[in-house]
PLY file of the C-alpha trace (Angstrom):
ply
format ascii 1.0
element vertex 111
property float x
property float y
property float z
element edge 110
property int vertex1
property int vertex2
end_header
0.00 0.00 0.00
1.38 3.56 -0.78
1.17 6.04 1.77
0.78 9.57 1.41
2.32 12.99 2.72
-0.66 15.07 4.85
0.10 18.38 5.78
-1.49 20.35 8.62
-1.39 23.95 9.70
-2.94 27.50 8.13
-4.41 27.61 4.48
-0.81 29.79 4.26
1.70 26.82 5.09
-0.84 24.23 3.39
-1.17 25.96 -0.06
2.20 25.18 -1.37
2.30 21.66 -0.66
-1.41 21.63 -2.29
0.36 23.20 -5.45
3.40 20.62 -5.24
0.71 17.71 -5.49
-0.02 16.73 -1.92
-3.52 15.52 -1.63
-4.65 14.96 1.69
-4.35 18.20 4.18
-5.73 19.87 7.06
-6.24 23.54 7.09
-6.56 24.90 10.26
-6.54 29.25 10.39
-4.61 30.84 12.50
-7.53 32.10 14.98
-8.30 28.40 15.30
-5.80 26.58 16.29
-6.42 26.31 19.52
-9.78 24.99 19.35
-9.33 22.37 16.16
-5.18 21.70 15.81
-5.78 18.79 18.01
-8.16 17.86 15.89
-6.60 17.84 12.90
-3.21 16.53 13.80
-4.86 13.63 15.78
-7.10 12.52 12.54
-3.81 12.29 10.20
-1.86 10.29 12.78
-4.91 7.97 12.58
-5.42 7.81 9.09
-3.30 4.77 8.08
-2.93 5.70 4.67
-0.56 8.65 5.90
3.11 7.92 5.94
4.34 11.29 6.46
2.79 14.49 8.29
4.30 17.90 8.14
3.64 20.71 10.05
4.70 24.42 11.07
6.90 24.06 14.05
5.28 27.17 16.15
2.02 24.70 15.24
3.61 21.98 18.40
2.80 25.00 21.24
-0.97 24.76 20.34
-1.24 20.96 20.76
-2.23 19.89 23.84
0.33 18.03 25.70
-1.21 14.41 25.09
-1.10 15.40 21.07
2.04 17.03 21.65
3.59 13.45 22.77
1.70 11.05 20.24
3.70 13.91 17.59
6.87 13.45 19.02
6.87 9.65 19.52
5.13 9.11 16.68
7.38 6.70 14.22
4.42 5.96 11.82
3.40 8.34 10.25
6.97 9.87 10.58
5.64 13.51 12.31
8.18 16.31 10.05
8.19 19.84 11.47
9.14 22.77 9.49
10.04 26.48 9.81
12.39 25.93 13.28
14.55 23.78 15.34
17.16 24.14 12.82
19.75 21.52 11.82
19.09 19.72 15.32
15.31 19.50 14.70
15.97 17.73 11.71
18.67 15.61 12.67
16.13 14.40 15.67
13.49 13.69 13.85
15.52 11.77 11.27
17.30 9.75 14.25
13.56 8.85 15.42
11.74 7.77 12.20
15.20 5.64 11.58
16.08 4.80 14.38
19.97 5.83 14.22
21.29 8.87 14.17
23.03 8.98 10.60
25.16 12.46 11.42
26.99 10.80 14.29
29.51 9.38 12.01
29.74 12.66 10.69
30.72 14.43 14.06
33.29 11.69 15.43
34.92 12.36 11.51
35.25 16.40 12.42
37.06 15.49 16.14
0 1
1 2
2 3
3 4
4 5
5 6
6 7
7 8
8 9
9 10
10 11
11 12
12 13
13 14
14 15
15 16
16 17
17 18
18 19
19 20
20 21
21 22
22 23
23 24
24 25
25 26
26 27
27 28
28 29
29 30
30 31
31 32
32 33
33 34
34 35
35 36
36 37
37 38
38 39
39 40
40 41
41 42
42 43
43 44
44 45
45 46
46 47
47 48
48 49
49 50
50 51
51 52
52 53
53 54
54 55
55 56
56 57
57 58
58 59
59 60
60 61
61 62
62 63
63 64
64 65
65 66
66 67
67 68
68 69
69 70
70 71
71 72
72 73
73 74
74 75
75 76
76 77
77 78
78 79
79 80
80 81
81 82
82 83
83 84
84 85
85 86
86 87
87 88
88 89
89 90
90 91
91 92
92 93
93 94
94 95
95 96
96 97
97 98
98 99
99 100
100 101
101 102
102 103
103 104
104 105
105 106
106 107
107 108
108 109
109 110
């Protein structure tokens, strides 16, 4: 079975990935966020045809903390957060859908 890529967050952060071909999404405005995001993010991480969900990283401060933790544990669908966290907030979330953290050859190479 192939699984798809759902994005959640504002029509704003969803729009692009619509454009780019991603079909299943959750738009969730601004001014509402704190009433549906939990919502929304719980329904993809249900959704078994969902492999990968992306979302805004300010988005993770709306989510109440029991959504907060199924996000951050979550290993499938493989939760991808965007627009923060930098190199480490990648290389985190890489080392938890994986399981390894592919970089640490990298560092011991650079000491």
């Amino acid at each position: 079975m192939t699984q798809e890529i759902a994005v959640v967050g504002s029509p704003e952060f969803t729009t692009g990935f619509r454009l780019a071909g991603v079909r299943r999404f959750e738009n969730v405005p601004d001014d509402e966020k704190t009433d549906r995001l939990d919502d929304a993010v719980t329904a993809v991480l249900e959704d078994d045809s969902v492999g990968i969900v992306v979302m805004h990283d300010e988005d993770l401060t709306h989510l109440s903390r029991q959504v907060r933790e199924a996000v951050e544990t979550s290993v499938e669908p493989t939760v991808v957060t965007l627009g923060g966290g930098g190199q480490s907030g990648l290389r985190e979330q890489i080392r938890r859908a994986i399981g390894i953290d592919l970089m640490a050859e990298e560092d011991n190479d650079n000491t």
